[in-house]
C-alpha positions in Angstrom: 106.8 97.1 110.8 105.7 95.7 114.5 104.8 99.3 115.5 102.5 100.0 112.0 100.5 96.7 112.2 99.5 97.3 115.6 98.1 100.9 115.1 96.6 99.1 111.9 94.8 96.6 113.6 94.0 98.3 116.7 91.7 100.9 114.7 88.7 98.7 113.2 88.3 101.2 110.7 91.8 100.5 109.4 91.3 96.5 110.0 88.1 96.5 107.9 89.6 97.8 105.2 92.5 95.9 105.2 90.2 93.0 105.5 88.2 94.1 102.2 91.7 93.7 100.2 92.2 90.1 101.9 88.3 89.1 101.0 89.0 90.4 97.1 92.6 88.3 97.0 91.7 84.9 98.9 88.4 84.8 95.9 91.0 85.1 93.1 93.0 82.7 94.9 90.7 80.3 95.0 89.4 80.5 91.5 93.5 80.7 90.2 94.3 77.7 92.4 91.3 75.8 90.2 91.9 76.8 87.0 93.7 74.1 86.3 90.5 72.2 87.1 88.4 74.3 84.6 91.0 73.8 81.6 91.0 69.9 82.3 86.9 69.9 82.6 86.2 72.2 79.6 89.2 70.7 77.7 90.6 73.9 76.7 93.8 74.3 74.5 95.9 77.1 76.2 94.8 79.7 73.7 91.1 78.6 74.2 91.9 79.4 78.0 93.6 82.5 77.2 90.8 84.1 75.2 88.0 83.3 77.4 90.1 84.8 80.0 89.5 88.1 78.0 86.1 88.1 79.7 87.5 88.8 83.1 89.4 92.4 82.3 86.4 93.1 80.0 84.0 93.0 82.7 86.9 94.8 85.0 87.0 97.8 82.3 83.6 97.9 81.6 82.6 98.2 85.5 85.8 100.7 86.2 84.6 103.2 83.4 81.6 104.2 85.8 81.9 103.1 89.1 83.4 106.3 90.2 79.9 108.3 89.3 78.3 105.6 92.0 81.2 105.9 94.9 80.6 110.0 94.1 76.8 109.3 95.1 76.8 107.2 97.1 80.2 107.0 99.2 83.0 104.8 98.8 82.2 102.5 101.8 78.7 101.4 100.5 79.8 100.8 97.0 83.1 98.6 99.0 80.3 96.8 100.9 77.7 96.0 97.5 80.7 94.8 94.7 82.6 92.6 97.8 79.3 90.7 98.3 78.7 90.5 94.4 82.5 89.3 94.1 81.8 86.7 96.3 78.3 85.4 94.4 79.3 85.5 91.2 82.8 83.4 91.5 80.9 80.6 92.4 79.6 80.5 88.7 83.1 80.0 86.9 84.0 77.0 88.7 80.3 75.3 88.1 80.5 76.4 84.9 79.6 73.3 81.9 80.1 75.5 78.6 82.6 77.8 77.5 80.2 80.5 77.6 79.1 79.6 80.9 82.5 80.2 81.4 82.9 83.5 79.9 79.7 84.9 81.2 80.7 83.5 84.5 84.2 85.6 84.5 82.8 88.8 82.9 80.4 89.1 85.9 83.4 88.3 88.4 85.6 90.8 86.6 82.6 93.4 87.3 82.4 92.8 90.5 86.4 92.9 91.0 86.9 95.8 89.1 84.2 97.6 90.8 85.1 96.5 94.2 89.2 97.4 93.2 88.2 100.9 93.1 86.0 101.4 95.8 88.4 99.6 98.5 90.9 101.9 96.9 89.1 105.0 97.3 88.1 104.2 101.0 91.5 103.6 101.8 92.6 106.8 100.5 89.1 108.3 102.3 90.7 107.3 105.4 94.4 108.7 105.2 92.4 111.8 104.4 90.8 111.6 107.1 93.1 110.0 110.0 96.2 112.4 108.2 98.1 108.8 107.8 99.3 106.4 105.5 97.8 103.3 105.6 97.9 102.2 101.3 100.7 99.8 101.7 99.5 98.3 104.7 96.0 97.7 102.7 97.9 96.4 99.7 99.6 93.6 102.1 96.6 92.5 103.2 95.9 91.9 99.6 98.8 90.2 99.4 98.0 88.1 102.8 95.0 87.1 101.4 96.6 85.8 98.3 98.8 83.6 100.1 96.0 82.6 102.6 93.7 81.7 99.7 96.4 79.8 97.7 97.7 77.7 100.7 93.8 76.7 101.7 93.0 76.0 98.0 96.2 73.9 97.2 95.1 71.7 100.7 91.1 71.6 98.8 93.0 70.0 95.9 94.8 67.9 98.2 91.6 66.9 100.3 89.9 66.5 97.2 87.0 68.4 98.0 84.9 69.8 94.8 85.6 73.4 93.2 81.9 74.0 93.4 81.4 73.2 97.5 84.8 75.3 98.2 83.4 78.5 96.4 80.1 78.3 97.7 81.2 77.8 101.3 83.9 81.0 100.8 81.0 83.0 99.6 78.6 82.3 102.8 81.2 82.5 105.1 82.9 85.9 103.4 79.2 87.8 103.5 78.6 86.9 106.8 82.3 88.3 107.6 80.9 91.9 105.1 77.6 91.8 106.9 78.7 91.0 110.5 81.5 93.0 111.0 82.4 94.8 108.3 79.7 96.7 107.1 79.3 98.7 110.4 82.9 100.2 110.2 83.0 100.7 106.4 79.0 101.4 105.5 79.5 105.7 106.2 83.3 105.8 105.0 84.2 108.5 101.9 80.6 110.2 102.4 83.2 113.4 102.4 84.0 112.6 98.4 80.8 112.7 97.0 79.9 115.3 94.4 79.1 115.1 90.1 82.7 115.1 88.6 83.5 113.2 85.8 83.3 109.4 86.0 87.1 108.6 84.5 89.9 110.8 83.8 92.5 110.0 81.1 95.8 110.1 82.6 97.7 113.4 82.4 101.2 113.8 80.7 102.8 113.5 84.2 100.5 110.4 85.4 101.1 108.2 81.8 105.1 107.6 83.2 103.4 106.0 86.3 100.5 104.3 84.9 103.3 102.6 82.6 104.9 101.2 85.6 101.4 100.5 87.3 100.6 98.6 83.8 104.3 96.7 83.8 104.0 95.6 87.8 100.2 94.5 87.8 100.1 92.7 84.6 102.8 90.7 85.5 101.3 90.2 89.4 97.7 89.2 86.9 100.0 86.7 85.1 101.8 85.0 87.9 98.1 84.5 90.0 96.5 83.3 86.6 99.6 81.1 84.9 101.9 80.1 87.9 99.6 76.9 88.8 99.2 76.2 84.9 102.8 76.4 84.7 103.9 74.6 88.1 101.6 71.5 87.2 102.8 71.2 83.7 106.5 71.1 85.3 105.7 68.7 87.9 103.9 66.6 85.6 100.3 66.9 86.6 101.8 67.7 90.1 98.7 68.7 92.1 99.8 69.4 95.0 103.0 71.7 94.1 100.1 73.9 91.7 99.5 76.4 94.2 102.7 77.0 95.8 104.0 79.2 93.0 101.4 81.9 93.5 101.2 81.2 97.3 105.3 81.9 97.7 105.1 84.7 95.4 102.0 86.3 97.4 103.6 85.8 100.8 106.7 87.8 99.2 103.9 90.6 98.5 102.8 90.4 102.1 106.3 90.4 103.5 107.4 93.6 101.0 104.1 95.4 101.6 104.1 95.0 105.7 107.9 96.3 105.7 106.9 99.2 103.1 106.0 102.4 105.3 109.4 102.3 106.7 111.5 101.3 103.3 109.8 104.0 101.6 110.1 106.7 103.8 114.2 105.8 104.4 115.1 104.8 100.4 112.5 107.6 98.4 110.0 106.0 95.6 112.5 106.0 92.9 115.0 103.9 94.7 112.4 101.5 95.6 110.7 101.6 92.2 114.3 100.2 90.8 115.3 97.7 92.7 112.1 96.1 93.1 112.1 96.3 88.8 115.8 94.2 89.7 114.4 91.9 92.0 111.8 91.0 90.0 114.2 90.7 86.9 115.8 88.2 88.7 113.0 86.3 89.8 111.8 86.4 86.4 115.4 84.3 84.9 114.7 81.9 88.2 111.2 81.3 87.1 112.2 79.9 83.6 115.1 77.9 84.6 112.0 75.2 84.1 113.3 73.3 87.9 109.9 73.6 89.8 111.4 74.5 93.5 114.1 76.8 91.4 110.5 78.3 89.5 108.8 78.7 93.0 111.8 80.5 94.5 111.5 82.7 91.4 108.1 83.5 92.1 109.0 84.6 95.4 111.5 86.7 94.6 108.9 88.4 91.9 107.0 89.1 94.7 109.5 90.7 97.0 110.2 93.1 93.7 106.4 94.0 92.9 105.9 94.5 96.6 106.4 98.1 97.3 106.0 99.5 93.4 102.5 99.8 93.1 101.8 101.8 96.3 104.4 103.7 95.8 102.7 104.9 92.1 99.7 104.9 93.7 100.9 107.8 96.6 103.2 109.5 93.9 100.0 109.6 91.4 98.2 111.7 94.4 100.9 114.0 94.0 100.6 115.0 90.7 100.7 118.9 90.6 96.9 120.3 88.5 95.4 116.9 89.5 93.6 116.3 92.1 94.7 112.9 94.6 91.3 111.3 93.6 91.4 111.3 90.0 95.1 110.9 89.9 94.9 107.5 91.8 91.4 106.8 90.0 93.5 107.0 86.4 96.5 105.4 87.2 95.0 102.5 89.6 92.3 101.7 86.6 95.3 101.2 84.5 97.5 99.1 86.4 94.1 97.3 87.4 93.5 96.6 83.7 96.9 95.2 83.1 96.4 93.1 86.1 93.4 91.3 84.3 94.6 91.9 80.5 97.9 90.2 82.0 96.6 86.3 82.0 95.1 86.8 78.7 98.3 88.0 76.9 100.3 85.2 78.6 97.8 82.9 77.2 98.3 83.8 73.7 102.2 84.1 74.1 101.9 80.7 75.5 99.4 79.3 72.4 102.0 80.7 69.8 105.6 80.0 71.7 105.5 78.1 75.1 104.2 79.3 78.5 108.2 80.0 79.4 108.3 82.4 76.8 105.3 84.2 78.0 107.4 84.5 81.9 110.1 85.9 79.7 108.0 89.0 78.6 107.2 89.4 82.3 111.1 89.9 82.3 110.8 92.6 79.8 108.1 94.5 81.6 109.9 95.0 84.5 113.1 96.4 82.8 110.7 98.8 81.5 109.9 99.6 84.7 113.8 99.6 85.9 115.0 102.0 82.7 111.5 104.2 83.0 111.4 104.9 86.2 113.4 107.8 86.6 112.0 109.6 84.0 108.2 108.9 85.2 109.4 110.4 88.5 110.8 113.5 87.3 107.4 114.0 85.8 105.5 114.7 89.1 
């Protein structure tokens, strides 16, 4: 792992990028880690929460359905550069929001911006294995995960310090584009130019790619849950526990991180399959620790959930660009917009499992998706 980081962060090409995932996790973070905040103020019911929630993947879907056509025209690194400094405007608008459709108009804009800026960083990391003949996805995806935990840890201590939703956002958004404009723009601005061209703007999945966009669907709608509900559920636990709130999504991301900066190496010594099943195991597990209801027992369950998810979704992502008839773009552009949507539809399911049963019982079908993933996997491999 030692050896990887350092080549990582020794090429600034590489380090921007892996920086773009961070920026795009430590925003969610700091809007998950306030939710809480938002219910309380709006005084939403969990369904209420749950729907409006919808508006997030909507604006996700709606931006991933064309955003290829622009990254075609105009190169991955300059559509990376516009939706991370739109992401970071526009999620200052939930958290300042006074209405519930200030609210929803506030998250469709910010799932736009995600959505868009999910495929681009994507499709610039991929740009630059291409182009370096290296593998650098899983490294990119624990920087994602880095940024999580970073985001949580600092948003819990806002909470703590109690410092105002509205101030934290708007100072994350001028320091973040002075971080894009400063630094990262001139490593990232002329990246993917190579991809451009007038192909189709989304690809259905293939036969072979639906087996792994299951899994992608499975993994990322339960890591959308956990970052949306773990807070919800840690402070109902704990009693309107503030400071515990964040902790459950912090733990599990720093198990991401951990997973994902070991995950060259595991991979290339254990294959995709093996990896695919007992991360599904690990994260079965986590899954009964999570609803034991105890909230350190429920944190160490997220964890564990982490350490499981880690390693699956780059390992679909490589094995999608490896799909015989398909080329590596559009098989990681159809299977990534579908684990991307689960990631977003995820919180709004949970919400409605939680409105109808209890917020347990929506952890529980987390459980379920990841023994899909366990019993599915060899066949979705076999596919390639």
């Amino acid at each position: 792992m030692i050896s990887n980081l350092k080549k990582f962060l020794g090429n600034p090409a590489f380090l921007s990028t892996g920086l773009i995932f961070s920026i795009n996790s430590i925003l969610f973070s700091f809007w998950v880690t306030r939710l809480p905040y938002v219910k309380d103020k709006l005084q939403l019911s969990e369904g209420e929460l749950g729907l409006v929630l919808f508006f997030l993947p909507l604006g996700a879907i709606a931006a991933m359905s064309v955003i290829s056509r622009y990254i075609q025209k105009w190169g991955a690194g300059r559509v990376t550069i516009v939706t991370s400094a739109f992401f970071c405007v526009t999620m200052i608008v939930p958290v300042s929001a006074v209405s519930v459709w200030m609210l929803a108009m506030g998250l469709f804009m910010g799932g736009m911006a995600s959505g868009a800026m999910d495929i681009a960083m994507n499709a610039v990391a991929a740009s630059l294995e291409k182009q370096y003949k290296t593998v650098i996805m899983s490294t990119c995806h624990g920087f994602f995960s880095l940024g999580g935990m970073v985001g949580a840890f600092i948003g819990t201590a806002m909470i703590g310090l109690k410092i105002h939703p509205l101030y934290q956002m708007i100072t994350a958004a001028v320091v973040l584009l002075a971080v894009l404009w400063l630094y990262l723009k001139p490593h990232l601005w002329l990246t993917g130019q190579e991809d451009g061209g007038t192909g189709p703007a989304f690809v259905m999945p293939t036969k072979p790619l639906l087996g792994l966009a299951l899994i992608g669907v499975c993994i990322m709608l339960g890591e959308g849950a956990i970052a949306d509900w773990s807070a919800v559920y840690i402070e109902e636990l704990t009693y309107k526990g503030a400071y515990l709130a964040g902790l459950g999504y912090a733990g599990f991301s720093m198990s991401m991180t951990i997973g994902r900066f070991w995950g060259d190496s595991i991979i290339a010594r254990l294959g995709a399959l093996k990896i695919v099943r007992a991360g599904s195991i690990l994260a079965i597990a986590g899954g009964l620790l999570v609803i034991v209801g105890i909230p350190w027992i429920t944190i160490g369950g997220f964890m564990l959930m982490g350490l499981g998810y880690s390693c699956i979704v780059p390992v679909v992502f490589s094995a999608s660009s490896q799909v015989k008839g398909v080329s590596p773009s559009q098989g990681i552009a159809a299977v990534a917009t579908a684990g991307f949507s689960g990631f977003l539809i995820g919180p709004v399911l949970i919400g409605f499992i939680a409105e109808s049963l209890s917020l347990g019982a929506g952890f529980i079908f987390l459980i379920v998706l990841a023994m899909i993933s366990l019993f599915y996997a060899p066949r979705a491999f076999s596919l390639k």
